[in-house]
Structures are given as C-alpha cells and as structure tokens.
C-alpha positions in Angstrom: 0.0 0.0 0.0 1.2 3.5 -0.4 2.5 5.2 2.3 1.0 8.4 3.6 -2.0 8.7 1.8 -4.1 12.2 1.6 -7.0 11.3 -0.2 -10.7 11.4 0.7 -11.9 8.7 -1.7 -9.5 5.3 -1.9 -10.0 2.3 -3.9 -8.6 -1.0 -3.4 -8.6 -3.9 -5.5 -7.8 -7.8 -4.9 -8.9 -10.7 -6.5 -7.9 -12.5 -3.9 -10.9 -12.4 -0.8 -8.2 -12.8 2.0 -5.6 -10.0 0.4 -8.6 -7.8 0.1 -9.7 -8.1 3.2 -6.4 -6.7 4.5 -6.2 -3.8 2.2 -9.5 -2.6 3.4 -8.5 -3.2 7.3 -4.8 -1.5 6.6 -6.9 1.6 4.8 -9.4 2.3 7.4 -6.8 1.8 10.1 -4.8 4.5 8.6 -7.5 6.7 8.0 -8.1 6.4 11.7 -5.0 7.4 12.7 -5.3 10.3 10.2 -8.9 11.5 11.2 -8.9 10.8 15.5 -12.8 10.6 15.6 -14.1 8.8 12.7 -18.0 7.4 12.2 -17.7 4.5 10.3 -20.0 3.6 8.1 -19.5 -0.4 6.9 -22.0 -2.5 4.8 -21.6 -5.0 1.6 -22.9 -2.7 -1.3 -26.0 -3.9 -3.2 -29.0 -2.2 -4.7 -30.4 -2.0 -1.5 -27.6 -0.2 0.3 -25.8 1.7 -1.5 -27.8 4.8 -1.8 -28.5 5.2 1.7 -24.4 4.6 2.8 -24.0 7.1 -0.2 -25.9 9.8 1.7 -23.8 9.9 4.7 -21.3 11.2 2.4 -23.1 14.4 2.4 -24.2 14.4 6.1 -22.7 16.4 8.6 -21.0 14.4 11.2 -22.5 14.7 14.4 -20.1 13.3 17.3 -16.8 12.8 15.2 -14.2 14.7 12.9 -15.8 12.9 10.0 -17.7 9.9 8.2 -15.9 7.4 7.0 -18.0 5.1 4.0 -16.9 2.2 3.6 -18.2 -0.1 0.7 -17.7 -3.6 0.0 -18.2 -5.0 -3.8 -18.0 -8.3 -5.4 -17.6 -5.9 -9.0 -18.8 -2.0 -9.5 -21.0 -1.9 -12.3 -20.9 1.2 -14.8 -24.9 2.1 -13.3 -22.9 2.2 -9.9 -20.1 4.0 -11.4 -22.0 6.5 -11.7 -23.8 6.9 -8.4 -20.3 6.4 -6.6 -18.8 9.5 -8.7 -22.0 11.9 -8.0 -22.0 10.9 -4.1 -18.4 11.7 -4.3 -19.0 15.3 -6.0 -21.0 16.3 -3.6 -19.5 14.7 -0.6 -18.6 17.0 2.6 -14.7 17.7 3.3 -15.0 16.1 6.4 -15.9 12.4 5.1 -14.6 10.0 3.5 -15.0 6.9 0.8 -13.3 3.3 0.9 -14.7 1.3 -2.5 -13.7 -2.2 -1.9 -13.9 -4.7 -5.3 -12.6 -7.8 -6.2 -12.8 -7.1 -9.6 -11.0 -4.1 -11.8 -12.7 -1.3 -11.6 -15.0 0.8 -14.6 -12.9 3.1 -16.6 -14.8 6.2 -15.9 -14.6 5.4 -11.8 -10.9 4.5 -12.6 -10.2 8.0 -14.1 -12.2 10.1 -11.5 -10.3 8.3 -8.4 -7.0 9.1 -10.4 -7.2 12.4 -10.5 -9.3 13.2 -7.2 -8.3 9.9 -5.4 -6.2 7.1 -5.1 -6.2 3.7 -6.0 -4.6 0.4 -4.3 -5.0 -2.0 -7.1 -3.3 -5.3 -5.9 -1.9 -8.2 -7.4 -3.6 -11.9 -6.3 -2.1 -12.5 -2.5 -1.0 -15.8 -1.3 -2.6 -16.4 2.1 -5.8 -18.3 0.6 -3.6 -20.0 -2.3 -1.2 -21.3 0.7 -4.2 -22.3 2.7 -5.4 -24.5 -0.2 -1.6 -25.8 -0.7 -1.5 -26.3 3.2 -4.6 -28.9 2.9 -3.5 -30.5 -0.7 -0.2 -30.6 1.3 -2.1 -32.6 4.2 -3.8 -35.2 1.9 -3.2 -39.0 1.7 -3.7 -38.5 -2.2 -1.5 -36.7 -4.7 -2.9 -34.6 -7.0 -1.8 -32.8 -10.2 -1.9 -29.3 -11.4 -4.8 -29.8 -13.8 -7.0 -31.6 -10.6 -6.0 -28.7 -7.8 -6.8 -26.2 -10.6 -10.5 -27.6 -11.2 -11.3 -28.3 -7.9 -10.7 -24.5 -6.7 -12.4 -23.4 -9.7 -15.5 -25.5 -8.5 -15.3 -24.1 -4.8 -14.6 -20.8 -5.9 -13.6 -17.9 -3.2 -15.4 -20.1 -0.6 -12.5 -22.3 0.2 -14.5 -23.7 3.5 -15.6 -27.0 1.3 -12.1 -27.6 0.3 -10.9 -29.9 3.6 -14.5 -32.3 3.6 -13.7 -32.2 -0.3 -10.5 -34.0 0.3 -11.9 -36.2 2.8 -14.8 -37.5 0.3 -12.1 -38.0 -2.8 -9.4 -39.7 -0.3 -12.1 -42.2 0.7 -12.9 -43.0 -3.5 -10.1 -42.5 -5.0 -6.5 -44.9 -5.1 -3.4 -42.9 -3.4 -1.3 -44.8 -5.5 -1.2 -42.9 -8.6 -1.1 -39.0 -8.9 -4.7 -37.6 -9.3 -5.7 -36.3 -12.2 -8.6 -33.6 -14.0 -10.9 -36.4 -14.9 -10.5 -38.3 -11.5 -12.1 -35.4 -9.4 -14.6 -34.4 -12.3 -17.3 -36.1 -11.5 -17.3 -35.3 -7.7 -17.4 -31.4 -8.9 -20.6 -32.0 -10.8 -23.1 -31.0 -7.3 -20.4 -28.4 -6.1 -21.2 -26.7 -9.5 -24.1 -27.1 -9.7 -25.4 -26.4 -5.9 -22.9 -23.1 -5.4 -23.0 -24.3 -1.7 -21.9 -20.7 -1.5 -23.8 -18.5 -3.1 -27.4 -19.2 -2.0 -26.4 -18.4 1.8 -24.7 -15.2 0.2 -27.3 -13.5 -1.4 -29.8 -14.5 1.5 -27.3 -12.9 4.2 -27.1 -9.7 1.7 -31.1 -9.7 1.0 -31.2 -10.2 -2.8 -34.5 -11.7 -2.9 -34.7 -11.6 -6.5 -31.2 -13.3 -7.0 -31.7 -15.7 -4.2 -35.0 -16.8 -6.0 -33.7 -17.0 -9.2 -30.5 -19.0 -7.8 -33.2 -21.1 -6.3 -35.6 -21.8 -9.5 -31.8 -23.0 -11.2 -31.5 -25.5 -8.8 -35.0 -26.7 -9.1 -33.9 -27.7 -12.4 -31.0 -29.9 -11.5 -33.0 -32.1 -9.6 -31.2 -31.6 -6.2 -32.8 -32.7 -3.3 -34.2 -29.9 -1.3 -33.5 -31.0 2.4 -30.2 -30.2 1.0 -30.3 -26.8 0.0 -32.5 -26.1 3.2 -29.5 -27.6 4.9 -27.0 -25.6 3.1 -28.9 -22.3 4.5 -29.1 -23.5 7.7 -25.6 -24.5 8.1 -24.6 -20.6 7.4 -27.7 -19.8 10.3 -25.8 -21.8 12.5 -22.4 -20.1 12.0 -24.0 -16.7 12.1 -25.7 -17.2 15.5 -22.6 -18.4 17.1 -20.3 -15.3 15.4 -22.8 -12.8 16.4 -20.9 -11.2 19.2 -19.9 -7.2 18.6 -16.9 -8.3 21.0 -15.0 -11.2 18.6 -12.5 -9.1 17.1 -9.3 -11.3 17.2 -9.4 -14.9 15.2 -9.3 -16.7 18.2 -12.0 -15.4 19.7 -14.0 -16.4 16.3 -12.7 -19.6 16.2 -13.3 -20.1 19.9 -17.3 -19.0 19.5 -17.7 -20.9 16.1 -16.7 -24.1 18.2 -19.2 -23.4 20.9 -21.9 -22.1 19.0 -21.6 -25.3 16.6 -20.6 -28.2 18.3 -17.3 -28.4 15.8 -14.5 -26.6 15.2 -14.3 -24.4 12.0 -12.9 -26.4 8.8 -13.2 -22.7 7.4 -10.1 -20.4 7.0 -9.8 -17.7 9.7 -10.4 -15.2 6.6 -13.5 -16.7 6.2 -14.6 -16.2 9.6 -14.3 -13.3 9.6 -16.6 -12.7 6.8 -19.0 -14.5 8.3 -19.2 -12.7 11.4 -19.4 -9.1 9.7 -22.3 -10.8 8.3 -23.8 -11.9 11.8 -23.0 -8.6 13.8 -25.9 -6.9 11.4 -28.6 -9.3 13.4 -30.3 -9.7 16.4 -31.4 -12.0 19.0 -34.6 -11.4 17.7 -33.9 -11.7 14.1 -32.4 -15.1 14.9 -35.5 -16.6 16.6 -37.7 -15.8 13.2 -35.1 -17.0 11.3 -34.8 -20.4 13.0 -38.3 -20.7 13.3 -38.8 -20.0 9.8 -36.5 -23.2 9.0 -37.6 -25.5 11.5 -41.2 -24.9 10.4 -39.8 -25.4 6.3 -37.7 -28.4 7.6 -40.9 -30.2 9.0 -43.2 -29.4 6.0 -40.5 -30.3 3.6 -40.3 -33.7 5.5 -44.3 -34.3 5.3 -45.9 -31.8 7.2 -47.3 -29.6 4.1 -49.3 -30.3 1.5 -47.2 -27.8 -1.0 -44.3 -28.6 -2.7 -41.0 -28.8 -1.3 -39.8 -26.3 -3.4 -42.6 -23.7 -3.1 -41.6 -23.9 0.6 -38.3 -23.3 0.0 -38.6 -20.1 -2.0 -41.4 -19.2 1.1 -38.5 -19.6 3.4 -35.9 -18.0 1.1 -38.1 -14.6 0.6 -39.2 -13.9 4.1 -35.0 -14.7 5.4 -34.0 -12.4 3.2 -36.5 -9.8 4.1 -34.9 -9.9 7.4 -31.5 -9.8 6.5 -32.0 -6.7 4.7 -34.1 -5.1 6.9 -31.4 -5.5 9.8 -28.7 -3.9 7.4 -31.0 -1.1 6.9 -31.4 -0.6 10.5 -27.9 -1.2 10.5 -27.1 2.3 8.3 -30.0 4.1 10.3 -28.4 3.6 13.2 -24.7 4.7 12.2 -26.4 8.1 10.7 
C-alpha cells in the first residue's frame, strides 16, 4: 500500500478475498490514525444499500471529525459507477470513501479516483492460495496441477468445502497414482451445480430476486431440497454463534464458532471473519424468526405440508432475506 495517503476517496482492488480483506482493514486503520474521531459507516454494497451509505457522504458528522463510508463490492457496475462519482461530487470535506472490489474497476470510476483519489490496485495475495496448498499438502492422495486447478475453480472464493472435499475424494479415489482432472470431475458436478456458497450469500445480503432466481436453477438440477435447506441453515448456525460485537481477534471467532456449533471451523480464519461481519448486522430477535422460519420449512418439507418442497423453500428464502436486509438497513440508520 502507499505510504502516507491524503486522499478522501480510496479504492482497493484484490482478487484474492483474503488479500482484500487486508487492504481494506490497513486503509481504514490509517484513515483512523489520520482522522482521530471517525464514524464508520461499513455494509456490503447492493441495490439496496448503497444509496443510503452514499448519503452519509453528504451528512454532517455529528459526534466525530468525519464519516468514513466504507463499501464492500464483489464488482462496480458502470450504473454504480456512476452513483459512486456523483455521491463523491457532492460529498462533505470532512468524510470520507473506501470502495472495496474484487474485480477491476469501470474506466470512468478508474479515471475520476486518479485524479481526485487514489487507488490500491493489488496483485492476487498468497494467504488463501497457501491455505489451499496447506490442505493439498495434508492429503493422503496426490494430485496434479490440472485436478488442484479444477477443484478450486469448482469451490470458488469459498474455500470452507475444500478440507470435507478431500476427505470424500481420499475415501474414492487410489493414493497410488497422482490424481488427475478427470478423476475429481465427476465429484465437482453437485459443487457446480449447488454453489453451496452463493445461496447463503445472497440471502445474508437480501437479494431476494437473485436468491429466487438462484433457487428456480437449482429446481432444475434435480437436487434434493433438504439439501439446500441444509446448506442455508448451516450458514444460520455459523451466524448465530459469530454474532458477538466483541469477537474481534481470530481466536476469539474460532473459539465461538466451536461453541456455537458443536465443531471446530474447517473454514479459514479469513472466512470467519466474513462471516461474522455478516452476523454482527442481526439480532437475537432476528435469529429466533429465522430459526423458526427453518424448523417450520424443515418439518413441511419432510411431510408436514401439503405444497411442494420447493414452493416452501422459496417461502423460506423470501421472508430470510427480508430480514437480513431489513437489519442492514437498520444497521445504516443507526450509524447516521
């Protein structure tokens, strides 16, 4: 990162999840030490939230030196271009912007933040490429570049799967010959075609539309549905036991995951930590509607309905979403 800094609005790019998540950390700790009293203002940016983090651009700050905006995006699309540039035009001396992307960054945002801002563009970092070298490393089998490729192609920036992964093609697979791209193939095929990941994901961040699309996909593959409900409740589980304001060190994540879960995490600590920025944004009582939403689909998928499994499911999908997103917009209220 550059040294010394003096810019109000700061980009930084990663493609790597775990590098990215220490570029924004290093920024807004040295815009802390710049500004002494800074509101911060965190939240994953979607249709839903950007405008309203936008706005506190323009607000006065009330009991600090400044706002600090922070934004977290999977990719900035030219629409949000846009609205980033005009939030930054008329932004208030005293605040500032952090844009966050795994992915490059439009051309017209690009030349804006170059000449009024600065950009961290970095290259892919090693800590989750070592991590999934660490458990190839630890595996009875051996496996070639062409299988290791594939199989974190399948998984993704989720790299939580990759351990139970292992476990499943150590107990099918020989260890007596090197594994190749065609040996691990066809245990891919429900990875791909599940995106354990990305259901939970959009949920969390209260994309009803995309969660419900997501959902009609996988209504075509044929996948049972107690397994996708399980999927989502897996991440409910995590999020409940990860929901303390107070776990701010790995340990203490790792420590409350195990508790909370009955297991310890097979997740990276990077990982964790995503998931309890996630969890902070809800409630006690956000978490007893959402379990009782999914104990109530779990028995009517199992019998107890007379509608089908998958209508439940997108039932269950709609209103958990609804909550999520109604917490994070409490979430900016209450920062304003």
């Amino acid at each position: 990162m550059t040294d010394g800094f003096d810019a109000r609005f700061i980009a930084v790019v990663s493609e790597d999840e775990v590098e990215l998540l220490d570029l924004t950390h290093e920024t807004v700790e040295k815009l802390r030490s710049k500004v002494s009293a800074l509101e911060t203002v965190d939240v994953v940016a979607n249709e839903e939230t950007l405008v309203p983090a936008l706005s506190q651009l323009a607000q006065t700050p009330m009991f600090a030196d400044g706002i600090l905006v922070v934004l977290r995006f999977a990719k900035v699309s030219d629409a949000e271009a846009k609205v980033l540039i005009e939030a930054m035009e008329n932004s208030l001396t005293s605040n500032y912007l952090l844009i966050s992307s795994s992915k490059s960054l439009p051309k017209t945002l690009q030349g804006y933040l170059k000449d009024k801002g600065q950009i961290e563009v970095s290259k892919i970092g090693k800590r989750g490429s070592d991590y999934a070298e660490s458990c190839f490393s630890r595996s009875s089998l051996v496996f070639s570049k062409d299988a290791k490729t594939v199989i974190l192609e399948a998984l993704g920036e989720d790299l939580s799967m990759l351990p139970s992964l292992l476990l499943t093609l150590e107990s099918a697979i020989s260890g007596e010959t090197e594994v190749s791209r065609d040996d691990v193939q066809p245990f891919l095929h429900e990875i791909e075609d599940l995106a354990p990941w990305a259901l939970p994901d959009l949920i969390v961040s209260g994309k009803t539309k995309e969660a419900i699309e997501l959902l009609r996909k996988l209504e075509k593959t044929q996948i049972a549905f107690p397994i996708v409900l399980t999927v989502v409740q897996k991440r409910f589980v995590e999020l409940a036991a990860l929901s303390s304001l107070g776990l701010r060190s790995a340990q203490d994540r790792v420590s409350a995951y195990q508790r909370g879960t009955g297991s310890a995490p097979k997740a990276p600590p990077f990982v964790l930590e995503r998931i309890w920025r996630e969890a902070v944004n809800l409630d006690l009582q956000s978490f007893q509607k959402i379990f009782t939403i999914l104990g109530e689909t779990e028995r009517s998928i199992r019998g107890g309905s007379s509608l089908e499994p998958y209508v439940l499911l997108e039932l269950a999908v709609a209103r958990l979403a609804a909550i999520c997103l109604s917490r994070q917009r409490r979430a900016i209220s209450r920062r304003r």
